[in-house]
Residue, then its C-alpha position, 0 to 999 in steps of 0.5 A: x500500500x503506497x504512503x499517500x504523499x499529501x499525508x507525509x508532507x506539510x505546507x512548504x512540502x517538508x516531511x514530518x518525522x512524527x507523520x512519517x513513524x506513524x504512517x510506517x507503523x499503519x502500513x501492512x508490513x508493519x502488521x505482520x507478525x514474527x514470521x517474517x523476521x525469523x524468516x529473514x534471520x534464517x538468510x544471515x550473512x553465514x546462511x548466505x555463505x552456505x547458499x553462495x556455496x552450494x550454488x558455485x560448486x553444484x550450480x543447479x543442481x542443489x535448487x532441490x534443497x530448498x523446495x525440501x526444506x520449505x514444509x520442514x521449517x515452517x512446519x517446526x517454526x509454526x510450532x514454536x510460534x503455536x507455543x508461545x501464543x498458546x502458553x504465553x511463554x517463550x521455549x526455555x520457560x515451557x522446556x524448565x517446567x516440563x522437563x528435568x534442569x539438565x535438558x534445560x541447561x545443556x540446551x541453553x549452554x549450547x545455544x550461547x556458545x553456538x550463537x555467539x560464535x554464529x555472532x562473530x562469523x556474520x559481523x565478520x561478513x558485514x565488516x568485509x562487505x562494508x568494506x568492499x563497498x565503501x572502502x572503509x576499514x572492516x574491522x572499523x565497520x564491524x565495530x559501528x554495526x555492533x554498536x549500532x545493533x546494540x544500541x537498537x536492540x537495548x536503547x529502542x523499546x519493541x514496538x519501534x524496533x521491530x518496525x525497523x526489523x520489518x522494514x530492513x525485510x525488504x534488503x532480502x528483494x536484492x537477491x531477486x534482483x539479481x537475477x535480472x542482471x544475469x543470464x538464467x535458463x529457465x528450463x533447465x532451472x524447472x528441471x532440476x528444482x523438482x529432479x535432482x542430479x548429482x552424484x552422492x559424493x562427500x562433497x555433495x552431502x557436506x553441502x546438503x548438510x550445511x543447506x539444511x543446517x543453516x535453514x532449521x536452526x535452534x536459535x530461530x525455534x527461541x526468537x519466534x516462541x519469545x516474540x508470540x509472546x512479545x507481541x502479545x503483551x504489546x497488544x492491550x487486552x491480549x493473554x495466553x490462549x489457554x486464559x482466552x481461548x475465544x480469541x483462538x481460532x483467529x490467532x491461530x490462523x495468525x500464526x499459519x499464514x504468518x509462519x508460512x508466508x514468512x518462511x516461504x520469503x526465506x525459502x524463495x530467497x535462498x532459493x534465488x541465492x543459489x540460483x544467481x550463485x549458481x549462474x554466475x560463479x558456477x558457469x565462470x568455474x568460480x566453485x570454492x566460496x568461503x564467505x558471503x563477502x567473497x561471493x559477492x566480490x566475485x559477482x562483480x567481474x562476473x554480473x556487474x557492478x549494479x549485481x554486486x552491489x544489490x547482493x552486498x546490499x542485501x548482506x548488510x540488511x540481513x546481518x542488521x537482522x540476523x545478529x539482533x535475532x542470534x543475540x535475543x534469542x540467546x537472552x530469552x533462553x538465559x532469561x527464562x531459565x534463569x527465571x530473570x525479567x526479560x522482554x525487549x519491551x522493558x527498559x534495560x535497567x528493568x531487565x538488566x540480566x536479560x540484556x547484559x546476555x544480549x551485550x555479551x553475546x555481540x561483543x564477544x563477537x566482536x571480541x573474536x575479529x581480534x583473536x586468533x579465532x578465524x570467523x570461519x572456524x567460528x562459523x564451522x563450530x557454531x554448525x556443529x553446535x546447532x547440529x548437535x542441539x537441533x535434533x533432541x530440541x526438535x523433538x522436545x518442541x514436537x512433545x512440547x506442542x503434543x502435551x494436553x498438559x501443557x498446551x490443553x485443548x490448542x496441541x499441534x495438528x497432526x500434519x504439523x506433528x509429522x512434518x515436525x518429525x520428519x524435520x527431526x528425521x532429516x535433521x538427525x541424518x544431516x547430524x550424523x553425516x557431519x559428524x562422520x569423516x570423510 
């Protein structure tokens, strides 16, 4: 929906400020729910690696993965979503009623540890891309985007910050772009997006793994649990579904469009990512990519300067995203195991314990561009840590969702049910390939 001009602009044509935030805030966008900025953190500066990579050394022939991946994670993610919505708390507070502290535990302590060195690996990749575009020293830019994240996340209350969020969304159109700088054969992409064509190789299924690995992560079931409920207490007179279960129907059907529709723009993006990636570096014979920075920087003999620079556009929007969602979503699994107050909508004073994790977690991320850690060593090992994590994660949620105890008359349908544990399937086997040698 256009923003009509004469609402925006005074007498002498200046644009009021206060006009301009309130009509932002009226516009669609700004109404969607949690699903579309989860979607979104999914294709962070490391996915986008991942995606860059199978695209250059398998050119189409991994566009398959994503069609795949789609039921599967907007499967698991509606399911968090339905979580939080129907209990009206976030993932670690239902785990830590539910289950003994030890499952509670292990899982937040790998979620730290996971997240923070996925921190470090996508401010890495924002330096590098800022770099490149404005010729600034990285490590310089890497430090205003921390800072600027920060002081967002802490300094901003929700309701104006995930405007923001929603509207940094759009970065993601970049990729789509892209495509119509570039040559694309059409028939042969229809092709191999629903028959695939490669051999079985180590190679093959290293990438497989990372693909589905970066696109169902554990940090993204905590985010979208924890902001059903944000959003809910935003809303004056909202409460949990079990205290009010007249306003069920509508919600849940909330949850399905936003969760799915949310996921798809996800999807189609990575989608696009390994298609453009797979037209442009792959055709070149471009097939070693290690970084989304380098995916890009080889676009531009390759694609063009204006394809460049919208896929480093696109970079940087998503990192804006990805880091606050891989930051929050560690202090709402701290917060909530802890039994700290936490909600992005409370003042920092108010929520110190909640917000010192957000702190921590980014500028140890930060801390790691000057240590003999390589981001790309920390990007392998948060993989391992969230492969490791997904799996019995996956199916606590799924139990989770299953419990009339916990969830009452409002437990997971059954196909949402067997598309979780196929999730947990799939996931499970990518674990264990990655985990074995060779």
């Amino acid at each position: 929906m256009p923003l009509p001009l004469d609402r925006l602009v005074g007498p002498q044509g200046a644009i009021h400020p206060r006009t301009l935030w309130a009509r932002l805030k009226e516009h669609p966008l700004a109404r969607i729910g949690p699903g579309l900025i989860t979607g979104v953190a999914d294709d962070d500066p490391s996915g986008i690696a991942t995606y860059s990579q199978a695209g250059a050394q398998f050119g189409l022939a991994m566009l398959w993965t994503m069609p795949l991946a789609y039921p599967l994670m907007a499967a698991i993610q509606a399911i968090c979503a339905r979580i939080g919505r129907v209990t009206g708390r976030g993932l670690a507070a239902n785990i830590k009623a539910a289950y003994p502290p030890a499952v509670l535990q292990s899982v937040v302590l790998l979620l730290l540890v996971a997240n923070t060195l996925n921190i470090a690996a996508d401010v890495a990749a924002m330096g590098e891309v800022a770099e490149l575009v404005t010729g600034l020293d990285r490590h310089v830019m890497t430090a205003l985007f921390v800072v600027a994240t920060l002081v967002l996340q802490i300094f901003v209350p929700y309701h104006r910050y995930v405007t923001f969020l929603k509207w940094l969304t759009l970065s993601l159109l970049a990729y789509a772009a892209v495509l119509f700088t570039v040559h694309v054969p059409w028939g042969a992409v229809a092709l191999r997006t629903f028959w695939p064509s490669f051999r079985p190789t180590a190679e093959a299924a290293a990438i497989i793994v990372g693909v589905f690995g970066t696109t169902i992560s554990p940090y993204l079931f905590f985010w979208q649990a924890s902001e059903e409920v944000e959003d809910m207490l935003a809303t004056p007179g909202a409460a949990p579904l079990l205290q009010d279960p007249a306003a069920a129907p509508a919600e849940l059907r909330r949850i399905g469009w936003d969760t799915w529709s949310g996921m798809f723009y996800s999807d189609i993006t990575a989608y696009f990512i390994i298609l453009a990636t797979a037209v442009t570096l792959n055709a070149a014979g471009v097939t070693d990519i290690e970084t989304a920075a380098q995916a890009a920087a080889a676009l531009r003999p390759l694609a063009g300067p204006f394809a460049y620079t919208l896929f480093a556009l696109g970079i940087l929007g998503v990192g804006l995203i990805g880091v606050p969602v891989l930051a929050g979503s560690a202090g709402y699994a701290l917060a909530e195991a802890m039994g700290w107050r936490w909600g992005l909508e409370r003042r920092a004073t108010d929520a110190r314990g909640f917000y010192g994790v957000i702190a921590v977690s980014v500028l140890l991320g930060l801390v790691i561009q000057y240590s003999p850690i390589s981001p790309m060593k920390a990007l392998f090992w948060s993989a391992v840590i969230n492969g490791v994590v997904a799996v019995p994660l996956m199916a606590v949620i799924i139990l989770l969702a299953s419990k009339k105890s916990v969830m009452g008359a409002f437990t997971a349908s059954r196909p949402l049910v067997i598309l979780g544990w196929t999730a947990t399937a799939v996931m499970g086997a990518a674990a264990v390939r990655m985990l074995i040698p060779g």
